[in-house]
C-alpha positions as CSV (number, residue, x, y, z in Angstrom):
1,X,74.4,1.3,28.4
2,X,71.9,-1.5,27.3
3,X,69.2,0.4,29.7
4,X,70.3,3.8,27.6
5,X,70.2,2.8,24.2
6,X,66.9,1.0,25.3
7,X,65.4,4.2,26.4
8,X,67.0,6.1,23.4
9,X,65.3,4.0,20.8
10,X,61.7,4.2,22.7
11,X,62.3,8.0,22.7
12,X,62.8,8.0,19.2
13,X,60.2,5.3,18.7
14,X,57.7,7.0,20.4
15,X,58.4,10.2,18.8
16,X,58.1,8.7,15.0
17,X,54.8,6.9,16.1
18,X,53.2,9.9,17.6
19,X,52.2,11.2,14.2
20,X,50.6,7.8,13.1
21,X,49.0,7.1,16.5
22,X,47.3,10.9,16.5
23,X,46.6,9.8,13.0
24,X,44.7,5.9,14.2
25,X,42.7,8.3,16.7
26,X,41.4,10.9,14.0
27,X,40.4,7.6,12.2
28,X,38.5,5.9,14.9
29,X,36.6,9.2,15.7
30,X,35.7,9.2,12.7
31,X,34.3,5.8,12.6
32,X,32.6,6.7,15.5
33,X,30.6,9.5,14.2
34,X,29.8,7.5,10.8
35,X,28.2,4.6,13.2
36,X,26.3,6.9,15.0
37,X,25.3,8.4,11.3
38,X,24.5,4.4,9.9
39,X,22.9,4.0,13.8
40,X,20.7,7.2,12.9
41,X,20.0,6.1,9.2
42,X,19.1,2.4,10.3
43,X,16.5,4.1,12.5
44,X,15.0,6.3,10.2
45,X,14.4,3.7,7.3
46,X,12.6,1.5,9.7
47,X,10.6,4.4,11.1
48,X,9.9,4.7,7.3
49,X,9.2,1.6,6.6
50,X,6.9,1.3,9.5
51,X,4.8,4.4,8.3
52,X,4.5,2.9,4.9
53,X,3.7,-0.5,5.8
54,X,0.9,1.1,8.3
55,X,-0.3,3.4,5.2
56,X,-0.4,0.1,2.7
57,X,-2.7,-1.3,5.1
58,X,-5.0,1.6,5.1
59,X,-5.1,1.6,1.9
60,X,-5.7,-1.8,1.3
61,X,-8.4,-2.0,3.8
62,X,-10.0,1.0,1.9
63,X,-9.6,-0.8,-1.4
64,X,-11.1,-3.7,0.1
65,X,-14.4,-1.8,2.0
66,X,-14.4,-0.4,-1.7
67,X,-15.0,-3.6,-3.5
68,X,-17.4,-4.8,-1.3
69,X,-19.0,-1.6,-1.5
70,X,-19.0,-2.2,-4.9
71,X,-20.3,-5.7,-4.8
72,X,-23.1,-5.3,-2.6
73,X,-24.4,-2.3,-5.1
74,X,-23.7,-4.2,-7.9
75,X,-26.0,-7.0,-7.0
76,X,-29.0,-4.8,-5.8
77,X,-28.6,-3.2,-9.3
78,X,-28.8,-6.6,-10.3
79,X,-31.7,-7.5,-8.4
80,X,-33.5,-4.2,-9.5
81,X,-33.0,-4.6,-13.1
82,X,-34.3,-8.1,-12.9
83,X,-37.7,-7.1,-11.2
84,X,-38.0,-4.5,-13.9
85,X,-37.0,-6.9,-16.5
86,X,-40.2,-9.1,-15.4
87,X,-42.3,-6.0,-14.8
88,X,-41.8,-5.3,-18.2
89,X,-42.5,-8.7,-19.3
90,X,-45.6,-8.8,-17.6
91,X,-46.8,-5.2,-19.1
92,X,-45.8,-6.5,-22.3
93,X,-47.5,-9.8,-21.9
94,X,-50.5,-7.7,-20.6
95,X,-50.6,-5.1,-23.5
96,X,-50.4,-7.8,-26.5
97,X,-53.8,-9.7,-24.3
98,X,-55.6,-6.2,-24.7
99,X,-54.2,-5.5,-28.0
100,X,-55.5,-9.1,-28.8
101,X,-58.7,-8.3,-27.3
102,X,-58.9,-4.7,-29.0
103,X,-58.5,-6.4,-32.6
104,X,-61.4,-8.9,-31.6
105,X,-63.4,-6.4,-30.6
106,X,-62.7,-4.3,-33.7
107,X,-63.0,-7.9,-35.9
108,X,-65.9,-9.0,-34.7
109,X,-67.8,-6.9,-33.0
110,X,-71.2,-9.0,-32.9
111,X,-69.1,-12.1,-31.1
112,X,-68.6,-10.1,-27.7
């Protein structure tokens, strides 16, 4: 009778459970399909992240051809504006001799 009443409670058992273990397998599919979702997501952010870091380096590589671009026109700018700052200089120095000259002349003419 032991054996009987054994297999009569597993029967029962097993029949209660059933609902709960169909239940536990739902729940792991589930959790299956939201790993391979997290799995999939994971993937794509550091695809993402990949592409962005790659375009921030583009973009600081142009910035920084760009400022030395920059640079390099900003001192032959320099450069030209100090030859015509002593071209002028020079003209000017050149103008007051002959304006100098001129009055002389204009002054005194029976000195020259």
């Amino acid at each position: 009778m032991d054996k009987e009443l054994m297999d009569a409670l597993k029967s029962i058992l097993d029949a209660a459970l059933q609902p709960i273990h169909l239940e536990l397998k739902a729940i792991d599919q589930r959790f299956d399909g939201m790993d391979e979702r997290f799995d999939s997501l994971v993937g794509e952010l550091k695809e993402f992240r990949d592409e962005t870091k790659t375009a921030l380096q583009v973009i600081q590589i142009g910035q920084q051809g760009t400022r030395t671009e920059m640079t390099q026109r900003f001192n032959e700018t320099n450069k030209g504006l100090d030859r015509l700052e002593s071209d002028i200089e020079f003209t000017y120095q050149k103008t007051a001799m002959h304006d100098l000259k001129l009055n002389r002349i204009e002054n005194n003419p029976n000195e020259n």
